[in-house]
PDB file of N, CA, C and O in Angstrom:
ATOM      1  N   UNK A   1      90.525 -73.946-110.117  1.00  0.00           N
ATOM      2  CA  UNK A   1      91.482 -74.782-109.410  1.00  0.00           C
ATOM      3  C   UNK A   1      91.617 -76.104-110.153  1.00  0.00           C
ATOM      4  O   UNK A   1      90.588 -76.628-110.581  1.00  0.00           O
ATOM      5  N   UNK A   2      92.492 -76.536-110.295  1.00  0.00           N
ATOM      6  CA  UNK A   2      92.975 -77.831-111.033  1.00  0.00           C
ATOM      7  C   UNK A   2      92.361 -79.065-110.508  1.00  0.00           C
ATOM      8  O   UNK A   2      91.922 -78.989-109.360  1.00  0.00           O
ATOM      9  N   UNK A   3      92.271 -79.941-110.994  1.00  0.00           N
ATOM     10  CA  UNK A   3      92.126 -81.513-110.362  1.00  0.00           C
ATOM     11  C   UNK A   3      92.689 -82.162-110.112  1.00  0.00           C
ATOM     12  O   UNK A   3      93.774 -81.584-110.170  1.00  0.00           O
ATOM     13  N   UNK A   4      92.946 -83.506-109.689  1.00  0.00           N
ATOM     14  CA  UNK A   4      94.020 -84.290-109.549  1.00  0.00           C
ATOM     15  C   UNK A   4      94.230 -84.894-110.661  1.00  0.00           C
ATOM     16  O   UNK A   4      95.345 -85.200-111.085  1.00  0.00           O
ATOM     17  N   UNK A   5      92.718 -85.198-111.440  1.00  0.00           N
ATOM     18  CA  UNK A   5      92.960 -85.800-112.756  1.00  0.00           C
ATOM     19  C   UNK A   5      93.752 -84.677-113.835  1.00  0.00           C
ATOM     20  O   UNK A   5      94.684 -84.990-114.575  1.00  0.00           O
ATOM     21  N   UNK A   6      93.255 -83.558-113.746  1.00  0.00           N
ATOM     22  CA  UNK A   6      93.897 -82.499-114.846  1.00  0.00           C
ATOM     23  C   UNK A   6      95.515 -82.353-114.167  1.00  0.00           C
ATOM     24  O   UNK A   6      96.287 -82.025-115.069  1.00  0.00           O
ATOM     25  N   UNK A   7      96.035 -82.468-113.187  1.00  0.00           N
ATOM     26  CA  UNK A   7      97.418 -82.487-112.546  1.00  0.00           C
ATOM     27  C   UNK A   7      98.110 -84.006-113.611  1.00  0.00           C
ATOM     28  O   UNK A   7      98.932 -83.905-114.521  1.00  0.00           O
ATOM     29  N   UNK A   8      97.630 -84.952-113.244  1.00  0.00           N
ATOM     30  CA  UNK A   8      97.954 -86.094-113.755  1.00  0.00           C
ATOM     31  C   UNK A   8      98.268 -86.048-115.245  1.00  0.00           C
ATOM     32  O   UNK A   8      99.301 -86.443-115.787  1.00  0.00           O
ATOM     33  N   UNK A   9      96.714 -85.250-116.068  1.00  0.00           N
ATOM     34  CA  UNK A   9      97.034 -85.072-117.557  1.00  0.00           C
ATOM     35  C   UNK A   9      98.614 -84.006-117.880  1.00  0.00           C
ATOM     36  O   UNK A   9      99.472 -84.104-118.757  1.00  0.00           O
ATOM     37  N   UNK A  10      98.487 -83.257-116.991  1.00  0.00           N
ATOM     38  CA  UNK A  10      99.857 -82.082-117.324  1.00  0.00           C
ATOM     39  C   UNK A  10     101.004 -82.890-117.114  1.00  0.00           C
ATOM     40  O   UNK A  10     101.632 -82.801-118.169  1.00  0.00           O
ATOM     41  N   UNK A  11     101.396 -83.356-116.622  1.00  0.00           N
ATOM     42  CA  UNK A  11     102.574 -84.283-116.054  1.00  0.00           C
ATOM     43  C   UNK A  11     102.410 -85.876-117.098  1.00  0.00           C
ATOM     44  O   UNK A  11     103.429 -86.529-117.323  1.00  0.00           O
ATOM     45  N   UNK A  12     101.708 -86.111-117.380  1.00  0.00           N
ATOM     46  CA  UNK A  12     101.530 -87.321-118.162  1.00  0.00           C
ATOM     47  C   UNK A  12     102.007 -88.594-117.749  1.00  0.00           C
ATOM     48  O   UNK A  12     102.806 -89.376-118.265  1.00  0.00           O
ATOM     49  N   UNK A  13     100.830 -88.652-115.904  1.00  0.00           N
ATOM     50  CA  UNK A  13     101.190 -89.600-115.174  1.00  0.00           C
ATOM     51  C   UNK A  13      99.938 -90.503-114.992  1.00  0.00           C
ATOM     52  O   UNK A  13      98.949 -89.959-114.500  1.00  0.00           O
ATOM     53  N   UNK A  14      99.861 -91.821-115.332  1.00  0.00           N
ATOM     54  CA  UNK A  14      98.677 -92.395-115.630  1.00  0.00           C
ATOM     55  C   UNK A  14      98.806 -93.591-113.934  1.00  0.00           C
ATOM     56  O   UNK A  14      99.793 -93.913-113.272  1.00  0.00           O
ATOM     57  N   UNK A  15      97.741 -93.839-113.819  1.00  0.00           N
ATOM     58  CA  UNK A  15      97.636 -95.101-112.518  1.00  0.00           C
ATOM     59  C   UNK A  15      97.568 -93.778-111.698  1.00  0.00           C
ATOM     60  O   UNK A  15      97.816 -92.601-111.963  1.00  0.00           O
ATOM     61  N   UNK A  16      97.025 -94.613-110.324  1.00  0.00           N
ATOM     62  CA  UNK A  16      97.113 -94.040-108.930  1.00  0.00           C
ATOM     63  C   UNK A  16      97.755 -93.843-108.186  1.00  0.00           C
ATOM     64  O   UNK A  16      97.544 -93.145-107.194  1.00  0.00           O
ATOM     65  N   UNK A  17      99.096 -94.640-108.591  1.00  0.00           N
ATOM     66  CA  UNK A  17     100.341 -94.832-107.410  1.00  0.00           C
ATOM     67  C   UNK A  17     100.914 -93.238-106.757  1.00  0.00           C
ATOM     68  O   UNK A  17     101.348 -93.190-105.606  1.00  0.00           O
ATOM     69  N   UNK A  18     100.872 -92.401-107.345  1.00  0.00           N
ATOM     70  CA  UNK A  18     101.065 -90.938-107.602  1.00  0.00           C
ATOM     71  C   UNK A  18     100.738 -90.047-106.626  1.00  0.00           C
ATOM     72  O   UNK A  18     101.263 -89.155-105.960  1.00  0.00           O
ATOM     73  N   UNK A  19      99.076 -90.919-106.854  1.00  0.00           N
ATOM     74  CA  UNK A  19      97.790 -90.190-106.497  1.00  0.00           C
ATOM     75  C   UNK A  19      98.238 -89.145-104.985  1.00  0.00           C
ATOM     76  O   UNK A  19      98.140 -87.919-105.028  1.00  0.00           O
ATOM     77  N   UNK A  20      98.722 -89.899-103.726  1.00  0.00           N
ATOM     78  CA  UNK A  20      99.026 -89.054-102.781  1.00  0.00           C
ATOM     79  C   UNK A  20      99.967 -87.927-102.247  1.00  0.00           C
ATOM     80  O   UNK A  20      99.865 -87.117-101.326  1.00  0.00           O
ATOM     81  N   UNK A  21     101.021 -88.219-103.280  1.00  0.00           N
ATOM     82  CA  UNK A  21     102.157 -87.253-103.461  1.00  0.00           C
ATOM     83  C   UNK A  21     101.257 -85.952-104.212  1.00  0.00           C
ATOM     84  O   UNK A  21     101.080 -84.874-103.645  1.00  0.00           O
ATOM     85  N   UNK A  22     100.908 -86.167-105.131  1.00  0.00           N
ATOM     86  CA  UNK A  22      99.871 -85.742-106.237  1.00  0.00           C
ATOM     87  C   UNK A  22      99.233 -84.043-105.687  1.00  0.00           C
ATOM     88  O   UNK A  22      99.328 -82.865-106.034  1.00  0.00           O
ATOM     89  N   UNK A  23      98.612 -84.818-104.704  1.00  0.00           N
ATOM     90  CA  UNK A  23      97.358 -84.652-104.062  1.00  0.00           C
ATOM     91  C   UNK A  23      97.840 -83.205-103.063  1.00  0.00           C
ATOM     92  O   UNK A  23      97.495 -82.024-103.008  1.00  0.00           O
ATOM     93  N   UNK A  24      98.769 -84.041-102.397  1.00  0.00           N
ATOM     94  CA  UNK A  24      99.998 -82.994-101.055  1.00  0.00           C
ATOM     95  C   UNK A  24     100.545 -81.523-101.782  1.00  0.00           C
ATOM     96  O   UNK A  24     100.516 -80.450-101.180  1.00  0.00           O
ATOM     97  N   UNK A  25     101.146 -81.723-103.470  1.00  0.00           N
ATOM     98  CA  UNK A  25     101.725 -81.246-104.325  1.00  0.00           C
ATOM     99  C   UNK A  25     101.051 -80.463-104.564  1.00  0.00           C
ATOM    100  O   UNK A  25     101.612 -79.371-104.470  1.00  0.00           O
ATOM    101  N   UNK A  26      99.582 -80.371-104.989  1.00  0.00           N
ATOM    102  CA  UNK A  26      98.527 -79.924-105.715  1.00  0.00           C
ATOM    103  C   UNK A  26      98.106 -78.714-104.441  1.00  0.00           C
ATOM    104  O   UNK A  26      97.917 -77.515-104.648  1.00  0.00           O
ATOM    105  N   UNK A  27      98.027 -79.441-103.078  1.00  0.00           N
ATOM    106  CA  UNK A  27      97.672 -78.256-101.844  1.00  0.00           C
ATOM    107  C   UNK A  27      98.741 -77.203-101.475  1.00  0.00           C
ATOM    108  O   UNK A  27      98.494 -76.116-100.952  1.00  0.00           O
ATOM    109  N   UNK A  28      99.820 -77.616-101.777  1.00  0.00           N
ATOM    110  CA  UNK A  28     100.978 -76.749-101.553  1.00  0.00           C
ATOM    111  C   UNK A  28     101.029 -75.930-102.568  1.00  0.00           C
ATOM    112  O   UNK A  28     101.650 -74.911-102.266  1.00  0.00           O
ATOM    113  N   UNK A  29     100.572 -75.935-103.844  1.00  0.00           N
ATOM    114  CA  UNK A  29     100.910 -75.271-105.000  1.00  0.00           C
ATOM    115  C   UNK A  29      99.804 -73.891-105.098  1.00  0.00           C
ATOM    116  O   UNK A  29      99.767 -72.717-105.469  1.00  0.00           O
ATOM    117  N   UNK A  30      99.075 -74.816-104.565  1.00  0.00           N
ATOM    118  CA  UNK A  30      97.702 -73.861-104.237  1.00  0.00           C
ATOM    119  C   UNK A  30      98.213 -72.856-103.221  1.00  0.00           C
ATOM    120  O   UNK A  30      98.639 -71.811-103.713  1.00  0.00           O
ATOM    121  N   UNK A  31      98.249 -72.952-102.082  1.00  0.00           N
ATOM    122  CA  UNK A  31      98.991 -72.628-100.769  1.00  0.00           C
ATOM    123  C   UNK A  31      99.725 -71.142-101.266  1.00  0.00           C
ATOM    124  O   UNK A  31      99.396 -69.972-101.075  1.00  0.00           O
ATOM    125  N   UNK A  32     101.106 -71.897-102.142  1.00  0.00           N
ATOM    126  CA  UNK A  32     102.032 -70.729-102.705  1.00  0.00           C
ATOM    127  C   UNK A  32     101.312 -69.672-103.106  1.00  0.00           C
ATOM    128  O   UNK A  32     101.213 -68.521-102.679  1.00  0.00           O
ATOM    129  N   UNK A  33     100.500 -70.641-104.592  1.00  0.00           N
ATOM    130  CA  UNK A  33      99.982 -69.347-105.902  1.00  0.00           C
ATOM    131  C   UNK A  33      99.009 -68.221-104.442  1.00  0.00           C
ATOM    132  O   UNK A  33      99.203 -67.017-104.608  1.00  0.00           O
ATOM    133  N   UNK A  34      98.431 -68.445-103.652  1.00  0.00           N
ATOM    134  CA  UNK A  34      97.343 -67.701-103.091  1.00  0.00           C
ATOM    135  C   UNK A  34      98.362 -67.079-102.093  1.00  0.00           C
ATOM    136  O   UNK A  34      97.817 -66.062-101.665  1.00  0.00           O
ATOM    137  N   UNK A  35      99.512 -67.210-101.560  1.00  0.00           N
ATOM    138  CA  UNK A  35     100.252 -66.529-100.697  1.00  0.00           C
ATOM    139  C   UNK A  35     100.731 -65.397-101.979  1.00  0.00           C
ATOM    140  O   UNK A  35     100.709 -64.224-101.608  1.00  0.00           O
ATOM    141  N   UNK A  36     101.096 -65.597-103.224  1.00  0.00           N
ATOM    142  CA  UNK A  36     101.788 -64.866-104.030  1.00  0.00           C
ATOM    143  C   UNK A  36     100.786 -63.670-104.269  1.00  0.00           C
ATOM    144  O   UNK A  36     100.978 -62.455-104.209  1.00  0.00           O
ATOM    145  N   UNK A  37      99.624 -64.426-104.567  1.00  0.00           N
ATOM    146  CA  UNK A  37      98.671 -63.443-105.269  1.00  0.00           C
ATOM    147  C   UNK A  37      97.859 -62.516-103.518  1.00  0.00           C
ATOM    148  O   UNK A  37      97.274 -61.433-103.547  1.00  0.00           O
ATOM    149  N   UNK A  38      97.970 -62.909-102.927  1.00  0.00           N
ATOM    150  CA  UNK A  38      97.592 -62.219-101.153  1.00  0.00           C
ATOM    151  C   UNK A  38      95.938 -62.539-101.602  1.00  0.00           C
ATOM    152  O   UNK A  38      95.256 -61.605-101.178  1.00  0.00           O
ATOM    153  N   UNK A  39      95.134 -63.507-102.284  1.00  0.00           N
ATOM    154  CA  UNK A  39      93.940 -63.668-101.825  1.00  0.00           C
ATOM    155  C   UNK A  39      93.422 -65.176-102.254  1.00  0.00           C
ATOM    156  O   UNK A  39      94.133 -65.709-103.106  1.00  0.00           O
ATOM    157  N   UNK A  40      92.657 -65.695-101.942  1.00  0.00           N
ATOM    158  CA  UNK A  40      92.042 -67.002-101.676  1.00  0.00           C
ATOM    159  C   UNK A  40      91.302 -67.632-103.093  1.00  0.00           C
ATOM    160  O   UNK A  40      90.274 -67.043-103.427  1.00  0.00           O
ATOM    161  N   UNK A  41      91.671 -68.593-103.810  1.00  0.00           N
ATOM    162  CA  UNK A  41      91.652 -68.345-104.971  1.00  0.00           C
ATOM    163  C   UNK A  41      89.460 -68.596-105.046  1.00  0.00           C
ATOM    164  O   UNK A  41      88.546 -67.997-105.612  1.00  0.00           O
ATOM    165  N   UNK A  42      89.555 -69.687-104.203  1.00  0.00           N
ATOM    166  CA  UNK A  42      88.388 -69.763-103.652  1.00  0.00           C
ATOM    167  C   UNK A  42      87.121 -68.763-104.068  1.00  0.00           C
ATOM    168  O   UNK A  42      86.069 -68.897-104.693  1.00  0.00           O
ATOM    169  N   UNK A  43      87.829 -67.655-103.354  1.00  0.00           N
ATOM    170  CA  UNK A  43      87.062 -66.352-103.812  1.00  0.00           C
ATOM    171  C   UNK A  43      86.722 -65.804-105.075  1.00  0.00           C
ATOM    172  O   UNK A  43      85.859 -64.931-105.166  1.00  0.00           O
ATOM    173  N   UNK A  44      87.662 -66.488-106.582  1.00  0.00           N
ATOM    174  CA  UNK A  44      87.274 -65.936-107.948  1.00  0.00           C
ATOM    175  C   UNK A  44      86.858 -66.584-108.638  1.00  0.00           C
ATOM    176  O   UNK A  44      87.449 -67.621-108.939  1.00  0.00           O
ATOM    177  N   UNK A  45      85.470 -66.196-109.269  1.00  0.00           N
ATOM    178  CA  UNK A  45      85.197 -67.464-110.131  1.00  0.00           C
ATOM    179  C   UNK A  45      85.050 -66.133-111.709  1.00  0.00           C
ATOM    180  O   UNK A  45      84.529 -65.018-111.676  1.00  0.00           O
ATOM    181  N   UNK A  46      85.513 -66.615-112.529  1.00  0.00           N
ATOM    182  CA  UNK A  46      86.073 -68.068-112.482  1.00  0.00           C
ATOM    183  C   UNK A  46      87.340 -67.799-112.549  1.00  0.00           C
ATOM    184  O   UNK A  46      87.587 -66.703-113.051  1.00  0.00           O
ATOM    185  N   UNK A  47      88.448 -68.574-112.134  1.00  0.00           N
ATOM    186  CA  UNK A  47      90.039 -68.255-112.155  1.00  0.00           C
ATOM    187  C   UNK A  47      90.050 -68.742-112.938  1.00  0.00           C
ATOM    188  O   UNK A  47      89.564 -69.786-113.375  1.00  0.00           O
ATOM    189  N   UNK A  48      91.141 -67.387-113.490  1.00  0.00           N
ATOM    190  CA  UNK A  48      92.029 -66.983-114.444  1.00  0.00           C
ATOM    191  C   UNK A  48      92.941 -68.475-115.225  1.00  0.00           C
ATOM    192  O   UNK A  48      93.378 -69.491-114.685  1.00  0.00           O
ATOM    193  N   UNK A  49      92.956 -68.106-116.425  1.00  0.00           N
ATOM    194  CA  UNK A  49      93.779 -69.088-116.980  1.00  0.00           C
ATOM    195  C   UNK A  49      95.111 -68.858-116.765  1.00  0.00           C
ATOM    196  O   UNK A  49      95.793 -69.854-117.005  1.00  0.00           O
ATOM    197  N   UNK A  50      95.776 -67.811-116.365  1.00  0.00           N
ATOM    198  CA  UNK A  50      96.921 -67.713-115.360  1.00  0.00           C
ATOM    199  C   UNK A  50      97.561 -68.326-114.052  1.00  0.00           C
ATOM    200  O   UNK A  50      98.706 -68.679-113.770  1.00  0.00           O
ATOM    201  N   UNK A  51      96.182 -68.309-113.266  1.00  0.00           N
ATOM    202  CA  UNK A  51      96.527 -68.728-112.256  1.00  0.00           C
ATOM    203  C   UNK A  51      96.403 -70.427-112.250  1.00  0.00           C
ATOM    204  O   UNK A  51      97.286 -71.093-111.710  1.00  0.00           O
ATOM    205  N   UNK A  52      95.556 -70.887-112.717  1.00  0.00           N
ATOM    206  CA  UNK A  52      95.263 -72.550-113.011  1.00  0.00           C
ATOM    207  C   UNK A  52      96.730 -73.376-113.839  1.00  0.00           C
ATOM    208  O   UNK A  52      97.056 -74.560-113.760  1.00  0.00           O
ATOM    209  N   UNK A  53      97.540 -72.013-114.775  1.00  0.00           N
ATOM    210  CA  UNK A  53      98.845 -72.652-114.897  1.00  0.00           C
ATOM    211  C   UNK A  53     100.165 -72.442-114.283  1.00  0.00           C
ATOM    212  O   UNK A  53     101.313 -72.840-114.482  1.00  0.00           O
ATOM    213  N   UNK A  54      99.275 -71.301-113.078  1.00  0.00           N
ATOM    214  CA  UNK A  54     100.773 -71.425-111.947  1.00  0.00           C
ATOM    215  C   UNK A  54     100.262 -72.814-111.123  1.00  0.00           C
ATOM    216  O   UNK A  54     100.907 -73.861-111.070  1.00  0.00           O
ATOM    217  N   UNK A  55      99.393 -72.651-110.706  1.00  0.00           N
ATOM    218  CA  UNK A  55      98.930 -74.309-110.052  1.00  0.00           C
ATOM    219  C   UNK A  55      99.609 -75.561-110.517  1.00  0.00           C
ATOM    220  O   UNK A  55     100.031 -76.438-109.764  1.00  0.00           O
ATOM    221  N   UNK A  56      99.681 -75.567-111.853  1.00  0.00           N
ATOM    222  CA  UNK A  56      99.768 -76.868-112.556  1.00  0.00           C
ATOM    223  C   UNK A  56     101.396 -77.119-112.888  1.00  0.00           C
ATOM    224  O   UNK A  56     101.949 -78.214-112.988  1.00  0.00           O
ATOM    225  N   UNK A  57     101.994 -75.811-113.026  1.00  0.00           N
ATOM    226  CA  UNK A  57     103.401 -75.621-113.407  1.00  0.00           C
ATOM    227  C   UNK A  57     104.574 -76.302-112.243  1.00  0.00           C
ATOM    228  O   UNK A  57     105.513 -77.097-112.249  1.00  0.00           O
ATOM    229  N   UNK A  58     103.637 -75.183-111.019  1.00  0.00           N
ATOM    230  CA  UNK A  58     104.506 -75.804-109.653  1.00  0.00           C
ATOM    231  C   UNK A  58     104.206 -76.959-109.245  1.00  0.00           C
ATOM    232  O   UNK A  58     105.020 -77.527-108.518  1.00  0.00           O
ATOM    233  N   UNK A  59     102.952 -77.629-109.599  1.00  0.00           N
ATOM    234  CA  UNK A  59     103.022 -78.915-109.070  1.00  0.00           C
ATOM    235  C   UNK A  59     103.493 -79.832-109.761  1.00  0.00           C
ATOM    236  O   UNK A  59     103.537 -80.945-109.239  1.00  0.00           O
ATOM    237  N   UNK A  60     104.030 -79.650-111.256  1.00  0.00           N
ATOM    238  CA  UNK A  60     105.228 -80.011-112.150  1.00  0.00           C
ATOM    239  C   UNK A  60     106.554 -79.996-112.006  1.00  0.00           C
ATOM    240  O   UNK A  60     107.389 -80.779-112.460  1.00  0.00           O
ATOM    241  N   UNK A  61     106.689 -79.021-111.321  1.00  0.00           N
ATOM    242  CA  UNK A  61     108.190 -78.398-110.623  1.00  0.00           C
ATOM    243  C   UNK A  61     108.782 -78.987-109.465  1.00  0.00           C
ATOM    244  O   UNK A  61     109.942 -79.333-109.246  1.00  0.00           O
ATOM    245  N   UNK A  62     107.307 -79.049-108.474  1.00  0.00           N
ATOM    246  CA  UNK A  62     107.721 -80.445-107.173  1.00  0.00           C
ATOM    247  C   UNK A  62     108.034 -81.888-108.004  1.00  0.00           C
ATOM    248  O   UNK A  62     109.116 -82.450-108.180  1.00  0.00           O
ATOM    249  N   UNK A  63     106.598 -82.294-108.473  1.00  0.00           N
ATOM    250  CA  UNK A  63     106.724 -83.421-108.485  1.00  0.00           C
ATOM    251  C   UNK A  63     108.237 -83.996-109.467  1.00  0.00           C
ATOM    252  O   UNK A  63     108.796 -85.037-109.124  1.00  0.00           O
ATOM    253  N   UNK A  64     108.750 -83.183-110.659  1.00  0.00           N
ATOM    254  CA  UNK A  64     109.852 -83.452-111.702  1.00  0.00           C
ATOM    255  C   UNK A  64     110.878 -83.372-110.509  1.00  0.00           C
ATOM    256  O   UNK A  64     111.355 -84.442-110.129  1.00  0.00           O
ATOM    257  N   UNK A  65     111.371 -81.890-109.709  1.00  0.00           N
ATOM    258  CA  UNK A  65     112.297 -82.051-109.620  1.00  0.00           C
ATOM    259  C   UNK A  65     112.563 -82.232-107.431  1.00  0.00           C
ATOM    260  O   UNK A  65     113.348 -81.666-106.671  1.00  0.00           O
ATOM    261  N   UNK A  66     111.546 -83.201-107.207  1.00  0.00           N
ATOM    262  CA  UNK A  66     110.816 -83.244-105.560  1.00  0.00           C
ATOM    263  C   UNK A  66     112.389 -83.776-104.838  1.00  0.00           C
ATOM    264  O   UNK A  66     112.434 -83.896-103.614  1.00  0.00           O
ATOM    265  N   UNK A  67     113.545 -84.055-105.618  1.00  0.00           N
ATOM    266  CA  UNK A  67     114.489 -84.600-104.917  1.00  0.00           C
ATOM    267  C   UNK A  67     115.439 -83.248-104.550  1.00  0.00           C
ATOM    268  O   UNK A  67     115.753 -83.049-103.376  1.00  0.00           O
ATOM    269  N   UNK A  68     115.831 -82.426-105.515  1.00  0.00           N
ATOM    270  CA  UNK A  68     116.442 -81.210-105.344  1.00  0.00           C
ATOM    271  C   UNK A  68     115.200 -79.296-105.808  1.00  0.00           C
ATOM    272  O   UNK A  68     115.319 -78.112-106.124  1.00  0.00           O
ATOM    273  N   UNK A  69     114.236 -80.312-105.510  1.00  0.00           N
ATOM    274  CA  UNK A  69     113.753 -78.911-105.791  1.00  0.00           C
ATOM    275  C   UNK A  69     113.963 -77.092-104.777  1.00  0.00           C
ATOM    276  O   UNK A  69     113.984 -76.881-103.565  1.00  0.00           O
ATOM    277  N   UNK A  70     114.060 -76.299-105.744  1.00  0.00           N
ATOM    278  CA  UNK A  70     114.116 -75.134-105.012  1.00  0.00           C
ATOM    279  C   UNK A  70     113.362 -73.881-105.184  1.00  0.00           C
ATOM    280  O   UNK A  70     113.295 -72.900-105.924  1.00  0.00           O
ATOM    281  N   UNK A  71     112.663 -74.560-103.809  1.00  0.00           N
ATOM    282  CA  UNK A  71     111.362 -73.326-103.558  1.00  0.00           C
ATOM    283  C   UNK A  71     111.346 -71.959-103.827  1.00  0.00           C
ATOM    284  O   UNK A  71     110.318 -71.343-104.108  1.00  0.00           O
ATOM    285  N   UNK A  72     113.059 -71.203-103.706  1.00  0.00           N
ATOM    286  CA  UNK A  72     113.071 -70.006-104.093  1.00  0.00           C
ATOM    287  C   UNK A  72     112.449 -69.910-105.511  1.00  0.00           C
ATOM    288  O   UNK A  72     111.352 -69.506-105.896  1.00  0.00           O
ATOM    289  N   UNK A  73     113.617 -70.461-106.207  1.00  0.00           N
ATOM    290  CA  UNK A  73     113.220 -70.495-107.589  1.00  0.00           C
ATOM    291  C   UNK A  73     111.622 -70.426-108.020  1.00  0.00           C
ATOM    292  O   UNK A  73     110.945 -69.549-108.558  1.00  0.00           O
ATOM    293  N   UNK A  74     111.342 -71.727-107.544  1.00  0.00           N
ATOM    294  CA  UNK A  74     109.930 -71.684-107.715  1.00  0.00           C
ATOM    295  C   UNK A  74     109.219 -70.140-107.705  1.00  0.00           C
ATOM    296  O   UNK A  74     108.945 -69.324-108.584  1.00  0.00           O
ATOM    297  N   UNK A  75     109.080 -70.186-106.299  1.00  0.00           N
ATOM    298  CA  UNK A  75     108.176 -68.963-105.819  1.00  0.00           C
ATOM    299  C   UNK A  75     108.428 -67.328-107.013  1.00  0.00           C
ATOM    300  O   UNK A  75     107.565 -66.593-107.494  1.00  0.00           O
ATOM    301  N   UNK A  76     110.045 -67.271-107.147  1.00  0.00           N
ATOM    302  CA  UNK A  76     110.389 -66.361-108.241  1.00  0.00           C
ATOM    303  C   UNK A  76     109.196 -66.265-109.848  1.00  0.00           C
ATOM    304  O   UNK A  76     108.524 -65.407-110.421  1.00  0.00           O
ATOM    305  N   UNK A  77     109.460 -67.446-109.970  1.00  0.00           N
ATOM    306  CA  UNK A  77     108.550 -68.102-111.368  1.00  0.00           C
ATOM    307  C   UNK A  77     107.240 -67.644-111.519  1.00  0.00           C
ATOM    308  O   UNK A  77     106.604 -67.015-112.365  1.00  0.00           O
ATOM    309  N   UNK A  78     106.995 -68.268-110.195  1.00  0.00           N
ATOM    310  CA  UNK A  78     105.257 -67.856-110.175  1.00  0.00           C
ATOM    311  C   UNK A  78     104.887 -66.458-109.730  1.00  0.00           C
ATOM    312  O   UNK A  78     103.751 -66.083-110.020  1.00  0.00           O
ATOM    313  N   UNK A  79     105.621 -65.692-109.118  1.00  0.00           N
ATOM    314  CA  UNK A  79     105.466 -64.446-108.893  1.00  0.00           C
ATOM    315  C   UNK A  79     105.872 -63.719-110.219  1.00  0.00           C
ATOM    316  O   UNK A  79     105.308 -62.626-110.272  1.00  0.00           O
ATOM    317  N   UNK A  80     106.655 -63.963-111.293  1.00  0.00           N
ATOM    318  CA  UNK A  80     106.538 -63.633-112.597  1.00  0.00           C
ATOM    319  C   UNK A  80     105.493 -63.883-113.236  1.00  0.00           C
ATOM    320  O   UNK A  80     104.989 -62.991-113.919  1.00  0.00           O
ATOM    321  N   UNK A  81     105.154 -64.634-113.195  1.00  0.00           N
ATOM    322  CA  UNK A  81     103.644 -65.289-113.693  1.00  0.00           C
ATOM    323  C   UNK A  81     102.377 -64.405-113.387  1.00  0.00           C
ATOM    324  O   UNK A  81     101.549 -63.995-114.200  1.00  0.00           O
ATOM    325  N   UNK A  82     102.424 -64.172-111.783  1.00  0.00           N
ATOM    326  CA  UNK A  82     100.863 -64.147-111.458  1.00  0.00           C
ATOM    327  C   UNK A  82     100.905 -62.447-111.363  1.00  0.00           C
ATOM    328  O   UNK A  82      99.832 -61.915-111.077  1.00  0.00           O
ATOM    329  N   UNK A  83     102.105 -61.547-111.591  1.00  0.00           N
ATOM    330  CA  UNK A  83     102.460 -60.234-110.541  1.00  0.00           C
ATOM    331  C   UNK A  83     101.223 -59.484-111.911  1.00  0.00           C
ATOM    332  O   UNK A  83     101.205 -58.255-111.850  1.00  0.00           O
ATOM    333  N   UNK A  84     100.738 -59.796-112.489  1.00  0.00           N
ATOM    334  CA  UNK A  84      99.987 -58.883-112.856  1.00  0.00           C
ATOM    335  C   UNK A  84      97.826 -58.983-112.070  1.00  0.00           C
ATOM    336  O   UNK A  84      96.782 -58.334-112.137  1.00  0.00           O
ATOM    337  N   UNK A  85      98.245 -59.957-111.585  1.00  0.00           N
ATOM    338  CA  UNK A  85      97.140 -60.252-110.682  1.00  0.00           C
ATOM    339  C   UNK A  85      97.208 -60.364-109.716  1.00  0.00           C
ATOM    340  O   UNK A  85      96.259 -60.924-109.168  1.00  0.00           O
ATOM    341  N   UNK A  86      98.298 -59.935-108.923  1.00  0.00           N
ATOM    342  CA  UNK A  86      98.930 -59.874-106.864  1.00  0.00           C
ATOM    343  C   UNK A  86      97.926 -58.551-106.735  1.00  0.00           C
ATOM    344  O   UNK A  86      97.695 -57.708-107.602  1.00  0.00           O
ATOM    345  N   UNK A  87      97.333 -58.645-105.200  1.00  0.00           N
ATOM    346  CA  UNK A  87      96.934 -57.967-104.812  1.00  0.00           C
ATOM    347  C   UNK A  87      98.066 -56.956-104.285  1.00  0.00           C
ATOM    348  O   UNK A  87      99.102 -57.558-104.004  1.00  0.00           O
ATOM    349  N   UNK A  88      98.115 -55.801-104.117  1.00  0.00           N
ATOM    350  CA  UNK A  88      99.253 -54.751-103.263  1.00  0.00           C
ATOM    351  C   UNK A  88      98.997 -55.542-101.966  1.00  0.00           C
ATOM    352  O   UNK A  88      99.621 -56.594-101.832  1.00  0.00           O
ATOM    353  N   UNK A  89      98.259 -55.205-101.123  1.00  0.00           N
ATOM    354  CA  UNK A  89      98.013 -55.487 -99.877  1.00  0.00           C
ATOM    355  C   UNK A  89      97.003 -56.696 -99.438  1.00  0.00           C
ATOM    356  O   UNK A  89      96.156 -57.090-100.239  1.00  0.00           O
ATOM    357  N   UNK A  90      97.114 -57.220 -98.243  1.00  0.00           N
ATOM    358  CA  UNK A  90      96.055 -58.000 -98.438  1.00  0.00           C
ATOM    359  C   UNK A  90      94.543 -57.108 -97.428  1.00  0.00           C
ATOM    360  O   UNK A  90      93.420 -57.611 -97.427  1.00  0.00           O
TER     361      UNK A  90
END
């Protein structure tokens, strides 16, 4: 799972001012990737270098485009991304 500091390095956003949008961005992204993949990322150690750059991508995707962003899209992306590690069922 990503950090707030490793979120910050991907985006190449320095100071704290960020920090709480950041933070919200980072739980939601999480949220998605583990609804996409149907299990808790929690549960794998160690996650995949796949999944740590759907984390980091979408919380790139809010935070760049947080005025018109679109969640479909999104969710499309990362389900390209992760569909070789989705569980069938949960």
């Amino acid at each position: 799972m990503p950090t707030l500091q490793e979120v910050k390095d991907y985006l190449g956003v320095e100071g704290g001012h960020s920090d709480p949008l950041l933070l919200s961005q980072l739980d939601a992204a999480r949220e998605l990737v583990e609804s996409i993949l149907r299990y808790q990322i929690a549960k794998i150690n160690p996650v995949p270098a796949t999944v740590k750059q759907a984390i980091l991508f979408a919380c790139a995707y809010m935070f760049t485009g947080r005025e018109q962003a679109d969640i479909k899209v999104l969710e499309q992306m990362l389900r390209n991304m992760l569909l070789s590690l989705r569980r069938e069922v949960f």
